[in-house]
N, C-alpha and C positions, 0 to 999 in steps of 0.2 A: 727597835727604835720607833718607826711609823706606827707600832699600835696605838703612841699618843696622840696621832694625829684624832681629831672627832669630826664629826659632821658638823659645819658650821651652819649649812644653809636652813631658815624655816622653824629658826627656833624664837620662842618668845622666853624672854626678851632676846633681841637681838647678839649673835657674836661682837662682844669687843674688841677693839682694837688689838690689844695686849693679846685674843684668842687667838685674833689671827695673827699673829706675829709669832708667837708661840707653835703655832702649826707648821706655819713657813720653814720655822729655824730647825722644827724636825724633817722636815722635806730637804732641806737643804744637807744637813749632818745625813739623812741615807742617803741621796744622790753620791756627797764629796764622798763619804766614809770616814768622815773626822767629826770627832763627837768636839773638840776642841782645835779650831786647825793651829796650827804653827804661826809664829809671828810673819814666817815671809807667805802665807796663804790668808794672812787675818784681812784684809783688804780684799780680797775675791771673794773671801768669804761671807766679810758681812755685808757686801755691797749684793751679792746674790739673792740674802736674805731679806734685803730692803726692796731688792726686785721682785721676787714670790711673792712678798707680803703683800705689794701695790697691786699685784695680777690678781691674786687672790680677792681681796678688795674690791676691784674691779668688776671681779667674776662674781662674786655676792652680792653685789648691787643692782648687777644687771640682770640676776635670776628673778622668774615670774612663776608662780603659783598659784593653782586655785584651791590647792591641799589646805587645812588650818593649821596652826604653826604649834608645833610642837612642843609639850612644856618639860621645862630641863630639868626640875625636881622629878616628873614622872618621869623622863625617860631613864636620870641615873640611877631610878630604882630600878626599874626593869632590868639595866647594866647590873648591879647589885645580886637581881637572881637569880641572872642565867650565870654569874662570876661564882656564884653558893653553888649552882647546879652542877660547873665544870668544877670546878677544883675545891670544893666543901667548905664548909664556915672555917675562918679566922679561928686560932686559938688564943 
């Protein structure tokens, strides 16, 4: 589940909203261990994920770098090679 999580921080352009939110919800499904919770956990649940998502937010806003920022076409090729390199081309 967490391998979707990505690096949000130091990319150009900027994580989205929607990224970070999507990262959170994976954070939260490995924490609980419910990839779907239940109607009587759906309210813990997605109030969790509104909570991660703002911390995270938070946490990304207030990060400081003098590194250059990262571009996300080049990095998901990179992702791309070393994914051919471990487990071989797609058929």
């Amino acid at each position: 589940m967490c391998r979707n999580i990505k690096t949000l921080f130091n990319f150009e352009p900027p994580a989205t909203s929607n990224e970070v939110r999507a990262a959170s919800l994976q954070f939260v499904r490995k924490l609980s261990g419910f990839n779907a919770p239940s109607k009587t956990n759906e309210a813990a649940f997605m109030l969790a994920v509104e909570e991660v998502t703002a911390a995270a937010q938070k946490l990304l806003d207030s990060l400081v770098t003098q590194a250059p920022s990262k571009n996300r076409e080049i990095e998901a090729q990179r992702a791309r090679v070393r994914s051919i390199k471990r487990f071989g081309e797609k058929k």
